[in-house]
C-alpha positions as a LaTeX table, in Angstrom:
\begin{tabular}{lrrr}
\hline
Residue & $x$ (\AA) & $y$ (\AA) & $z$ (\AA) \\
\hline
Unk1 & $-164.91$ & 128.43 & $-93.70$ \\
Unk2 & $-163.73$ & 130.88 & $-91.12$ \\
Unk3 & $-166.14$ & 133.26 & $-89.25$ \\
Unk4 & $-164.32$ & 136.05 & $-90.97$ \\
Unk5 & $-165.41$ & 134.94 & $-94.67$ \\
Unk6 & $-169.06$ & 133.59 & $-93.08$ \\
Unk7 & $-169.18$ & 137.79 & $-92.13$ \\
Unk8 & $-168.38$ & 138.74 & $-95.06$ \\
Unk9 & $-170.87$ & 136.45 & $-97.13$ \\
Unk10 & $-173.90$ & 137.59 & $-95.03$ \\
Unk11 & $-172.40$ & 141.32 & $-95.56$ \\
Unk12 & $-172.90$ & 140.41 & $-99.43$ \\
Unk13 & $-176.33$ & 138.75 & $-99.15$ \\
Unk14 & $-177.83$ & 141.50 & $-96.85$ \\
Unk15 & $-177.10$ & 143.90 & $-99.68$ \\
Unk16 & $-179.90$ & 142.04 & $-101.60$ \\
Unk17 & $-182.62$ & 143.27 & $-99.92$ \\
Unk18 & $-181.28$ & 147.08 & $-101.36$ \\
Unk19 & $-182.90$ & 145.54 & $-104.60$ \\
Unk20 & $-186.70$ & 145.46 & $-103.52$ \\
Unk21 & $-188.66$ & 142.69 & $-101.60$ \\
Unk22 & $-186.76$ & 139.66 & $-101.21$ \\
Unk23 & $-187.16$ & 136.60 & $-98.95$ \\
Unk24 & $-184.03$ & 134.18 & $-98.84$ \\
Unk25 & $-183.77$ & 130.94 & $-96.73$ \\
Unk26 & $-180.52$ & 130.55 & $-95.23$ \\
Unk27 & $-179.71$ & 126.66 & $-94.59$ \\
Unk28 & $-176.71$ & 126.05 & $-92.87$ \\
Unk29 & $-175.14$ & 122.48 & $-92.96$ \\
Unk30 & $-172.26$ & 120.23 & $-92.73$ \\
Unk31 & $-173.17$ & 116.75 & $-93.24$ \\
Unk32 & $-176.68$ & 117.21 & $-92.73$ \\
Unk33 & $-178.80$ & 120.16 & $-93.13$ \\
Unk34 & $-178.73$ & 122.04 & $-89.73$ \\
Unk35 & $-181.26$ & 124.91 & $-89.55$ \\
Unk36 & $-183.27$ & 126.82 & $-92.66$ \\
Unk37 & $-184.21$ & 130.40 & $-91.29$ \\
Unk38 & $-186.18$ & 132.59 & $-93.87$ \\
Unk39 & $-184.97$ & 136.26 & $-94.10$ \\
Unk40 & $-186.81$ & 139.06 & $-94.76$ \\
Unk41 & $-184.73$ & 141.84 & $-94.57$ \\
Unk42 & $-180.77$ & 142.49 & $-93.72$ \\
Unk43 & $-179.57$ & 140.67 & $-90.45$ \\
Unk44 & $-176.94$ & 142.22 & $-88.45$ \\
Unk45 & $-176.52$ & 138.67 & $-86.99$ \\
Unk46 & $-176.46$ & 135.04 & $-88.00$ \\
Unk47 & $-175.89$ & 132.42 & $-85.60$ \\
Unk48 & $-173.65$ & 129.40 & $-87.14$ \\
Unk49 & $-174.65$ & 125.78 & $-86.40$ \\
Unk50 & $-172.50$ & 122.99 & $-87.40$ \\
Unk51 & $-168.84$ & 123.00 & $-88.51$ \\
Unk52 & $-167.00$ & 120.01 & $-89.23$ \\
Unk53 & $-167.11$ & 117.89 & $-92.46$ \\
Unk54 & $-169.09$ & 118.98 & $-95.49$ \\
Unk55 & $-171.76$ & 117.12 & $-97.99$ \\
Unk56 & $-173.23$ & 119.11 & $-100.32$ \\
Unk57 & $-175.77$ & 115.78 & $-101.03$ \\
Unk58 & $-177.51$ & 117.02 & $-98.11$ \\
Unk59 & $-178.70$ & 120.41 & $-99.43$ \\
Unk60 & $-179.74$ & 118.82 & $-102.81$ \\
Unk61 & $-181.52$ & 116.05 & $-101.25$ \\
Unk62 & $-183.26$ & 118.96 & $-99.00$ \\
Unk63 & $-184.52$ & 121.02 & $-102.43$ \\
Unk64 & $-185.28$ & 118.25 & $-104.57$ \\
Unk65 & $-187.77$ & 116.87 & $-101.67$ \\
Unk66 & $-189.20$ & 120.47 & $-100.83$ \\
Unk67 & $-192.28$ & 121.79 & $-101.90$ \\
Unk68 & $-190.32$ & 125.31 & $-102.14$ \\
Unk69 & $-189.71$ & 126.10 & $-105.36$ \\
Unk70 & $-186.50$ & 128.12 & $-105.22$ \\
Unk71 & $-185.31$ & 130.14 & $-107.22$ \\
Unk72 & $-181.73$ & 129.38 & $-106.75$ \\
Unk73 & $-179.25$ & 127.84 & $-104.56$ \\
Unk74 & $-175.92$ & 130.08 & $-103.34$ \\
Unk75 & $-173.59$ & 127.86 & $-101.97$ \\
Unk76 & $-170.64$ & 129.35 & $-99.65$ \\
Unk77 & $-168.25$ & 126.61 & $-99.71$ \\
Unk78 & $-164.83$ & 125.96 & $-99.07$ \\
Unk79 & $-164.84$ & 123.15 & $-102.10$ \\
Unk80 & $-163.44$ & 120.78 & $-99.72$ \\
Unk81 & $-166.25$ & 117.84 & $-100.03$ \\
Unk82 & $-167.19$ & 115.87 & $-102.83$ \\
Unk83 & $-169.23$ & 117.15 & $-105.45$ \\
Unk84 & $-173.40$ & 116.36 & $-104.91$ \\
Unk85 & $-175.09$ & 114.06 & $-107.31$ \\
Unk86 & $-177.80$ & 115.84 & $-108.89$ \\
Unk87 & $-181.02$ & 114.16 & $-109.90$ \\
Unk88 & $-182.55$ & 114.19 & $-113.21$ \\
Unk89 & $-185.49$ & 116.05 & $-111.92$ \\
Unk90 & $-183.26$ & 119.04 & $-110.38$ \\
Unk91 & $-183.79$ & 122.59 & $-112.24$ \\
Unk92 & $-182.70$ & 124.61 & $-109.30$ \\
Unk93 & $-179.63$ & 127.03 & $-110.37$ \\
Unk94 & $-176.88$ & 126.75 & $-108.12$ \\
Unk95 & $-173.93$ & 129.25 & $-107.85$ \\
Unk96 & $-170.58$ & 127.76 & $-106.02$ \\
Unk97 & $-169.22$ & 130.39 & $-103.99$ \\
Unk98 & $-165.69$ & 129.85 & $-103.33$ \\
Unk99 & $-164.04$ & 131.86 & $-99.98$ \\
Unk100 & $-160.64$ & 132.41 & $-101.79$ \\
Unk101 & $-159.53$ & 132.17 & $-105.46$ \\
Unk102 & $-157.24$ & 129.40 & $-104.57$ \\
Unk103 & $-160.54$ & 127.12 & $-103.63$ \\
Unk104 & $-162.49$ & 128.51 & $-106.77$ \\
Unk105 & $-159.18$ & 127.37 & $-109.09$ \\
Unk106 & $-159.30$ & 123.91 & $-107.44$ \\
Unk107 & $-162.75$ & 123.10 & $-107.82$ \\
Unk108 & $-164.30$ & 125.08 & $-110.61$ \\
Unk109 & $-164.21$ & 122.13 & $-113.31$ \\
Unk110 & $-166.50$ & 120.64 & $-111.15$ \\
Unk111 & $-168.71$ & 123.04 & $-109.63$ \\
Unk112 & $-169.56$ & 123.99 & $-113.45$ \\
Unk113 & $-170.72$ & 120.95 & $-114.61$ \\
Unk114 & $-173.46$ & 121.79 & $-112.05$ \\
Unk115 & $-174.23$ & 125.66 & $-112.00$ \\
Unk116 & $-171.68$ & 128.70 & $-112.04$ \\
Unk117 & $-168.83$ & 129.34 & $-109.50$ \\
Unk118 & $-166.99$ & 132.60 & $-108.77$ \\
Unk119 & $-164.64$ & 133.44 & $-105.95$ \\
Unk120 & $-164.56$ & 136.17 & $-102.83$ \\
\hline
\end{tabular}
């Protein structure tokens, strides 16, 4: 995901905190879970840590083990990695959000079998 469509994504979760109090954790991760910084209001910058090859298994593994009890997962993604196994015990809503249409019409069958999935 370019640094262009990262900008843009932050742009669209800063606008969140228009809406009232709101605290999101912002985990960034390739094939391991990087960094989780908690966010309390809009950021005018995010530093990005990582790059590379994806796993979405991390960030599952990383919720199902923590005593956070999210709300939901957003999930900025390219679609290029395969999709996470989720466990049995996993009631976290995810929503797949592809950078371009062409990603969302590539992996959407997917993605829904495990949350929702829209496009940029």
């Amino acid at each position: 995901v370019t640094d262009e469509v990262l900008t843009n994504f932050f742009g669209t979760v800063n606008k969140l905190f228009r809406y009232g109090q709101v605290q999101i954790d912002v985990c960034q991760f390739d094939i391991q879970v990087n960094e989780i910084v908690p966010i309390q209001r809009a950021q005018r910058e995010i530093k990005v840590k990582g790059r590379g090859g994806t796993s979405f298994q991390c960030i599952i593994d990383r919720v199902t083990e923590s005593k956070t009890d999210y709300d939901g997962l957003i999930i900025l993604t390219d679609g290029q990695a395969p999709p996470p196994v989720l466990p049995k015990n996993f009631h976290t809503p995810i929503l797949w959000a592809c950078h371009n249409r062409q990603s969302y019409d590539q992996n959407k069958a997917w993605m829904r079998e495990s949350g929702r999935c829209c496009h940029l």
